[in-house]
C-alpha positions as CSV (number, residue, x, y, z in Angstrom):
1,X,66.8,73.4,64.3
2,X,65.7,76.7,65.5
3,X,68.0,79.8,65.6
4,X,67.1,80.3,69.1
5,X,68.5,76.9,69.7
6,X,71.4,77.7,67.7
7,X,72.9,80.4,69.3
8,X,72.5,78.8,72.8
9,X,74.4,75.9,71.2
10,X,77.1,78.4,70.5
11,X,76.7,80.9,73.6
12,X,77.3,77.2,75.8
13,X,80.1,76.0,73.8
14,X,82.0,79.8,74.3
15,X,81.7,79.7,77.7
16,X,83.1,75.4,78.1
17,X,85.9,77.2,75.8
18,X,86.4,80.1,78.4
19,X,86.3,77.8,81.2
20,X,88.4,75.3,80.0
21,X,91.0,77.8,79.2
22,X,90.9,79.1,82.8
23,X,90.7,76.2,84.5
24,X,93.9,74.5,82.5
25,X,95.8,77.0,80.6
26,X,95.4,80.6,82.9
27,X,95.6,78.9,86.1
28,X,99.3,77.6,85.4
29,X,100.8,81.2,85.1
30,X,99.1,81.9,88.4
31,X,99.8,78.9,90.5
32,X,102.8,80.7,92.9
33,X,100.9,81.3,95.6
34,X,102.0,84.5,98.4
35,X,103.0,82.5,101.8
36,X,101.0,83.0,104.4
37,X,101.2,83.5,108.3
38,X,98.8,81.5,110.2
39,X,98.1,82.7,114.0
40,X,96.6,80.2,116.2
41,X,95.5,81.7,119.8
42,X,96.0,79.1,122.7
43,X,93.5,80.1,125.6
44,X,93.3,78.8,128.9
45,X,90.1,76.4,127.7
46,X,91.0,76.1,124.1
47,X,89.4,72.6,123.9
48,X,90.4,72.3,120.2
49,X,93.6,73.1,120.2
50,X,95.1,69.6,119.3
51,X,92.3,69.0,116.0
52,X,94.0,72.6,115.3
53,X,97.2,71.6,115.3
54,X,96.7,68.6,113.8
55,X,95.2,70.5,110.8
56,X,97.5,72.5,110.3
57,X,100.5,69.9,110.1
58,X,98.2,68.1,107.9
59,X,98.8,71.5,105.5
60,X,102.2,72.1,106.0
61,X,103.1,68.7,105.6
62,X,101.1,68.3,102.1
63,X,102.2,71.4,100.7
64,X,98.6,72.3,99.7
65,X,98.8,75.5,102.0
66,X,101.8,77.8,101.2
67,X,102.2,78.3,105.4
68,X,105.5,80.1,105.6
69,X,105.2,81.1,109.2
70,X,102.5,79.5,112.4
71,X,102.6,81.9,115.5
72,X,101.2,79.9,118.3
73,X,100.1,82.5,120.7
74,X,99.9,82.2,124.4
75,X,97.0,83.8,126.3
76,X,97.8,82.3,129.8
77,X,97.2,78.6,128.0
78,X,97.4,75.5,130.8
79,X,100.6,73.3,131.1
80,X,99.0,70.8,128.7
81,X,98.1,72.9,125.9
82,X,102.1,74.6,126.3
83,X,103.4,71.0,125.6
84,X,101.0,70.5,122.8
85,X,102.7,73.8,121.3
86,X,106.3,73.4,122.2
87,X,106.1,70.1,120.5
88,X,104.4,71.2,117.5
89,X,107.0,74.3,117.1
90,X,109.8,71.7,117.7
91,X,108.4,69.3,114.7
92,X,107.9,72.4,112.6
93,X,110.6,75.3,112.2
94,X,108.1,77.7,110.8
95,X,106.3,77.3,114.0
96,X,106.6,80.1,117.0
97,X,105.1,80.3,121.1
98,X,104.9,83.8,121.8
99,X,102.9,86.2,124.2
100,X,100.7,88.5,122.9
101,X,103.0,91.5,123.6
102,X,105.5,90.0,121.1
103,X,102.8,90.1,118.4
104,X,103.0,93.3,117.0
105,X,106.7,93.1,116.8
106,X,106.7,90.1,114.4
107,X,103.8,91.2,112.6
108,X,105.5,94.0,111.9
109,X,108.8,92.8,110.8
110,X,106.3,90.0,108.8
111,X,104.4,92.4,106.9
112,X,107.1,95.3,106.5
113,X,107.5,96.9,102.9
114,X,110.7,96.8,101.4
């Protein structure tokens, strides 16, 4: 074989070692993910609201999305929409309606440094 060939034998097999170790061995020190907030705006015409929803019990429920907190917020939504909420925040704990004047203050409290 040519040297050439050689060393992009050994150059490829480096890099399958660098990405195995990554993929397998690094990746386990760093699986703890940070907990997230998720913030889902109900509008008056928020059409999608229930596929939303759906979604996101779909991640809370699997555990595949660290979702410590869902703040459902209220932007003058319709009757229909409110019950879709109030039933979602009643299957989940984490889940929260509020108005958009109550944002900041959770955010805040959410976010604040020790």
């Amino acid at each position: 074989m040519d040297m050439p060939i050689l060393i992009s034998l050994a150059v490829l097999i480096i890099i399958a070692g660098a990405e195995m170790f990554c993929l397998f061995i690094a990746d386990r020190k760093c699986r703890k993910r940070p907990p997230l907030t998720a913030v889902i705006p109900v509008f008056p015409d928020s059409s999608d609201l229930e596929a939303t929803l759906e979604r996101t019990s779909e991640l809370i429920l699997r555990g595949s999305c660290p979702i410590e907190r869902v703040l459902l917020i209220d932007y003058g939504a319709a009757e229909p929409a409110l019950s879709l909420c109030k039933a979602f925040c009643t299957d989940f704990p984490e889940a929260v309606l509020i108005k958009p004047d109550e944002l900041e203050k959770i955010l805040a409290e959410t976010f604040a440094k020790s």
